[in-house]
C-alpha positions as CSV (number, residue, x, y, z in Angstrom):
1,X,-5.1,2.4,19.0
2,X,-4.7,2.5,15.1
3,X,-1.5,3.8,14.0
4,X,-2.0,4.6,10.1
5,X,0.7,5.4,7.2
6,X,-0.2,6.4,3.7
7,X,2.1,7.5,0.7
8,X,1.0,8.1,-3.1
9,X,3.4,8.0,-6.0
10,X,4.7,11.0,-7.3
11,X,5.6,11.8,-10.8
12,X,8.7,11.4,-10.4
13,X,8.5,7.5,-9.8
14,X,9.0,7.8,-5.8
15,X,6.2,7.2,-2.7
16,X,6.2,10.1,-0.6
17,X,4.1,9.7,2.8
18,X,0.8,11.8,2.9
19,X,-1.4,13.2,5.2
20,X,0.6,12.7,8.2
21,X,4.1,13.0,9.3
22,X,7.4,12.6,7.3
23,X,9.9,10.0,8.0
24,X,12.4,11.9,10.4
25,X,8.7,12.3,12.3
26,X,7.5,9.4,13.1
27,X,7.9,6.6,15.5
28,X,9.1,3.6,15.0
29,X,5.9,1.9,14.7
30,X,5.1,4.1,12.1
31,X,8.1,3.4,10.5
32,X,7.4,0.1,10.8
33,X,4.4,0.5,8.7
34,X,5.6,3.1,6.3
35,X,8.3,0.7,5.2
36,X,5.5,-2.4,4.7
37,X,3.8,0.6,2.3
38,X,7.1,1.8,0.3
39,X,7.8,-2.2,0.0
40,X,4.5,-2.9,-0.9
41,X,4.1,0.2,-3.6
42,X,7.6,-0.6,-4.9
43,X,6.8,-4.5,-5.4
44,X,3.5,-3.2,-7.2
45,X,5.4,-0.6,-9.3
46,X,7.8,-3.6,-10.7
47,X,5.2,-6.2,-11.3
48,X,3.1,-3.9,-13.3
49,X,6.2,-2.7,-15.4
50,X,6.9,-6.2,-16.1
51,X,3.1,-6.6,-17.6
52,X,3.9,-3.5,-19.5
53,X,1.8,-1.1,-17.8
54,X,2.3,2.8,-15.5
55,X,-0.8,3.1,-13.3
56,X,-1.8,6.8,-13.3
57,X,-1.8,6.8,-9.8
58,X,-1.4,4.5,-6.6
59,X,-1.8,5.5,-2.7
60,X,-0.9,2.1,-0.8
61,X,-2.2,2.9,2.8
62,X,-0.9,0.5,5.7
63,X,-2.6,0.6,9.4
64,X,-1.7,-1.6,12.6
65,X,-3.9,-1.7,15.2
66,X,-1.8,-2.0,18.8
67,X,-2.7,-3.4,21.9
68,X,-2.7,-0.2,24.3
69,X,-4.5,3.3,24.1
70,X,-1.8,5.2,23.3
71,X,1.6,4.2,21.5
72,X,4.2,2.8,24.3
73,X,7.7,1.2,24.0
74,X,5.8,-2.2,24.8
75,X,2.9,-1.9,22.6
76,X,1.9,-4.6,20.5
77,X,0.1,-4.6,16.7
78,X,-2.4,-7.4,16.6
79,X,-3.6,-6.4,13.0
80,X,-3.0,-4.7,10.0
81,X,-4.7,-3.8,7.0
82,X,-3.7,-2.6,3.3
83,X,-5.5,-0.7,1.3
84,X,-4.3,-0.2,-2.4
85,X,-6.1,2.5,-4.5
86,X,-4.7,2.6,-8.0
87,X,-6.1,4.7,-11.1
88,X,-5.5,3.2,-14.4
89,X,-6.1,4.9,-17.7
90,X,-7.5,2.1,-19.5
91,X,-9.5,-1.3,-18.3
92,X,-7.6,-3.6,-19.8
93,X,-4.8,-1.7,-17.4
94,X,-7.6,-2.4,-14.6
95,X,-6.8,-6.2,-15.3
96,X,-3.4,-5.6,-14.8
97,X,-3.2,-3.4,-12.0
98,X,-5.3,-5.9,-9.8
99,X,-3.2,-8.9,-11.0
100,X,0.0,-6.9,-9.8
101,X,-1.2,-5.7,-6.5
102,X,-3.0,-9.5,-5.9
103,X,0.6,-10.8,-6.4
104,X,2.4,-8.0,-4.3
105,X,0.4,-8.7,-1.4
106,X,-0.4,-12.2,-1.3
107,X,3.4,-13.2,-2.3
108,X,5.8,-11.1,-3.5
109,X,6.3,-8.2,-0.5
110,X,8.8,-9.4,2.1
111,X,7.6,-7.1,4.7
112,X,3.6,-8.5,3.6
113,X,5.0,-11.7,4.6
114,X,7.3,-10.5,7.5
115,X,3.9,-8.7,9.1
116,X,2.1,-11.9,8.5
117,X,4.3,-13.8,11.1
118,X,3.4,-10.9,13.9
119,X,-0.4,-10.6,13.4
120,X,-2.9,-10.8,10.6
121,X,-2.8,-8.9,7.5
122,X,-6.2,-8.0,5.8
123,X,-6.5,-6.1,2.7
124,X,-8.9,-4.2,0.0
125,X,-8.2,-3.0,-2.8
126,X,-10.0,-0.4,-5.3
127,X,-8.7,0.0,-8.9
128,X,-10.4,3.1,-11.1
129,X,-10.3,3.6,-15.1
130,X,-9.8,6.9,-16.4
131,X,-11.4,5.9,-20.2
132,X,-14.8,7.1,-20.6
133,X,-17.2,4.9,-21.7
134,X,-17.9,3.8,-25.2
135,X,-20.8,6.2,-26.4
136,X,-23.8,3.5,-26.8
């Protein structure tokens, strides 16, 4: 079974979960990975500030995959998987934007590395620019 978290930034600096239930509604194994997401968008958020850059939006979605059919109080996750979709306005943000998230996951997210001592942690990662082409 494939338990599955996503939150997206809001303007107001925050991840909020989306498409699926709040906080005070999940289990704890969806806590689990709603915490690895907020930890991972927060990590992502700091890095790229530090580079000087806002993405113009970022959706971190974090799934587990668990060792029974149907979530149980001894169920087991034997993988996760990432995936970051970020929208930057320019390319040269692009750059940036995969340079941050590259760091968050692969060293700076505690709960990244936390997960990685219970099962393996995959990832993918798809960065958009806003800016239109040059006109040829």
């Amino acid at each position: 079974m494939i338990e599955k978290v996503t939150v997206r930034l809001t303007e107001e600096g925050k991840f909020r979960a989306i498409d699926g239930p709040q906080c005070d509604e999940m289990n704890p194994k969806e806590l689990l990975l709603h915490a690895a997401a907020q930890c991972s968008g927060r990590t992502a958020m700091h890095l790229m500030e530090k580079m000087h850059m806002k993405p113009k939006g970022l959706e971190i979605s974090y799934s587990g995959d668990l060792n029974t059919d149907e979530v149980l109080p001894e169920s087991m996750f034997r993988s996760f998987h990432v995936v970051y979709n970020v929208e930057c306005a320019t390319g040269d943000d692009q750059e940036k934007a995969g340079r941050a998230i590259a760091l968050t996951h692969d060293k700076y997210c505690g709960l990244t590395q936390m997960l990685r001592r219970i099962a393996p942690v995959s990832h993918e990662t798809a960065i958009v620019s806003t800016e239109p082409e040059p006109a040829r």
